[in-house]
C-alpha positions, 0 to 999 in steps of 0.5 A: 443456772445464769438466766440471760433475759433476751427481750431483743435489746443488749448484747447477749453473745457477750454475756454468754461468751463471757460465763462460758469461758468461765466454766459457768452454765448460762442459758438464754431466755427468748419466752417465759418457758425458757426461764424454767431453770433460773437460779439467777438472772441477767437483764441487759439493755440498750437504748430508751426507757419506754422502749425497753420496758415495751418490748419486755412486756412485749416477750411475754415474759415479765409475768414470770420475772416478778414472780421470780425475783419478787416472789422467789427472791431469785438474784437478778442483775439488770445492766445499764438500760435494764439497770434503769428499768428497775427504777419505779420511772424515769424522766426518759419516758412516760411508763412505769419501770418495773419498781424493784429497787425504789427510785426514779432515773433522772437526766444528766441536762437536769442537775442544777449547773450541769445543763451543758454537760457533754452527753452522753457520758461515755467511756472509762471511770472510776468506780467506788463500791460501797463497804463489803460490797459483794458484787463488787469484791476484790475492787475495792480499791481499784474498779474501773468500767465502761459507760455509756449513758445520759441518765442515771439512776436516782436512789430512793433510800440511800443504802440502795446506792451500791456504788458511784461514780463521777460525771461533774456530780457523784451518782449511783453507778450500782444499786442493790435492793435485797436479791436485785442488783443493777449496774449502769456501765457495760461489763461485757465491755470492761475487761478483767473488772467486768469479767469479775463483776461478772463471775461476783454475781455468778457466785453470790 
């Protein structure tokens, strides 16, 4: 069963609507007992970092998650700000992320000689997967996703870096540490490439 976390923030029905037209059982979580069923979970999230890990904290269902993923090696995929809160901090805010995938998200206005770069990055662009990625199979040559972000996700270990992609510098568009996955860009909101990154996941 796809498990969509709903901690109040991202799209939800999108995600839901998506796997339903697949003919793929999703459900989802609003408090821990709803999580009973998960085979693999969906983290969305929208806005700030503090914010974010604030109101997961706040559903009462963090407990169970990193029993779940870390404990029970359950897949997860965390997308755009519930991509960052994987990371161990950011330098959006002051609390903890949630340090499944090693590594600190870091601000676009901070990159040597890109001080003055439009923010945010927001739209289509490219997208190279890294060799025999999973999530990413059947784009290899050709994944295109939508973005909507100032910050990005700074890898600890370099072969965490699933994919990049390019804003006046390459950075990490997808991590993957073990069974969590993240991807910075909406695939809710990129078409067929999202639908099939979608239905990867779905059929790791």
């Amino acid at each position: 069963m796809i498990t969509i976390v709903d901690y109040g923030l991202g799209n939800i029905q999108a995600f839901v609507n998506v796997y339903r037209r697949l003919h793929i059982p999703v459900s989802v979580a609003k408090g821990a007992a709803d999580l009973e069923n998960a085979t693999k979970l969906i983290l969305p999230g929208v806005g700030a970092f503090d914010h974010a890990i604030e109101r997961l904290g706040a559903s009462g269902m963090r407990p169970v998650l990193d029993e779940l993923v870390q404990g029970a090696k359950i897949p997860v995929l965390g997308i755009c700000v519930g991509m960052q809160i994987l990371a161990n901090s950011s330098e959006e805010g002051s609390l903890p992320g949630l340090g499944w995938v090693p590594g600190i998200v870091k601000s676009f206005k901070g990159v040597p000689g890109h001080s003055k770069l439009p923010l945010p990055h927001m739209g289509w662009n490219d997208v190279m997967p890294a060799s025999n990625s999973v999530l990413f199979k059947g784009f290899e040559e050709d994944a295109r996703f939508y973005f909507l972000h100032s910050f990005f996700f700074d890898c600890s270990h370099p072969d965490h870096i699933e994919a990049t992609s390019n804003y006046a510098l390459d950075f990490s568009c997808a991590v993957r540490s073990n069974n969590v996955y993240g991807v910075q860009f909406h695939p809710e909101k990129s078409h067929h490439f999202g639908v099939g990154l979608l239905k990867n996941f779905a059929e790791l």
